[in-house]
C-alpha positions as CSV (number, residue, x, y, z in Angstrom):
1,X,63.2,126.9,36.7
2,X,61.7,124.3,38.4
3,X,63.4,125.6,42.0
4,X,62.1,128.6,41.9
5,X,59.0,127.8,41.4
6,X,59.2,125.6,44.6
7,X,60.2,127.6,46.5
8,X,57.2,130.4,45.8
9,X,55.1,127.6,45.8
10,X,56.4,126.7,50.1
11,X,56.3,130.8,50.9
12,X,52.6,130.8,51.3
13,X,52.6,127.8,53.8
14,X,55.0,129.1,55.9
15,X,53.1,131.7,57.3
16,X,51.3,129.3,59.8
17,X,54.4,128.6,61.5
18,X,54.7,132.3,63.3
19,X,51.0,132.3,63.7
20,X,51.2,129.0,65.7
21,X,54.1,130.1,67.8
22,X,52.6,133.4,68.4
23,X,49.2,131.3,69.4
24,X,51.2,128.9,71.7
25,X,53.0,132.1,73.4
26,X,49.7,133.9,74.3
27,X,48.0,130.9,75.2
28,X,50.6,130.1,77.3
29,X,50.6,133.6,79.6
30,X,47.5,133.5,79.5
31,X,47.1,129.9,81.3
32,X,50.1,131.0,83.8
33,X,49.8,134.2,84.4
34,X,46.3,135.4,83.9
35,X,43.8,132.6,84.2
36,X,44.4,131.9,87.9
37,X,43.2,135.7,88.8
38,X,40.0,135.5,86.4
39,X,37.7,133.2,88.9
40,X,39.3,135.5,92.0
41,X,38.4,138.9,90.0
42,X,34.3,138.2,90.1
43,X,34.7,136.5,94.0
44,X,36.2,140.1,94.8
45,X,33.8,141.8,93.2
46,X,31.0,140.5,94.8
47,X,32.7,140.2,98.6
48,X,34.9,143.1,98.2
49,X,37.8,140.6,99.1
50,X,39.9,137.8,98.0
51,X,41.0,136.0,101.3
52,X,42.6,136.1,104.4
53,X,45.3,138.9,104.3
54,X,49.5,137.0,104.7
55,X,50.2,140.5,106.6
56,X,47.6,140.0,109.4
57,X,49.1,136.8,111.3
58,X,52.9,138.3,111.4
C-alpha cells in the first residue's frame, strides 16, 4: 500500500518538469530568433528602412 500511495503522491509534482522545458524552449527562440528583429521592427517603422541594402555594393 504504502507504494502506491507514493507514487500518486509524486504525480502532481511532475507536472512542472514539461512546463519548465516548454518555458526554456520558447524562451530560447525567442532570444535567438526573434528578439534581434524587435528593436529593428520600430527603427523601420519610423524610417521606412533597416540599413544599407548587401545587394547595392555587388
Amino acid at each position: 500500500m504504502t507504494g502506491q500511495s507514493s507514487s500518486q503522491a509524486a504525480t502532481p509534482i511532475q507536472w512542472w518538469k514539461p512546463a519548465l522545458f516548454f518555458l526554456v524552449v520558447i524562451a530560447g527562440l525567442w532570444y535567438v530568433k526573434w528578439q534581434p528583429y524587435y528593436g529593428k521592427a520600430f527603427t523601420a517603422a519610423e524610417t521606412h528602412s533597416i540599413g544599407k541594402s548587401i545587394l547595392a555594393q555587388a
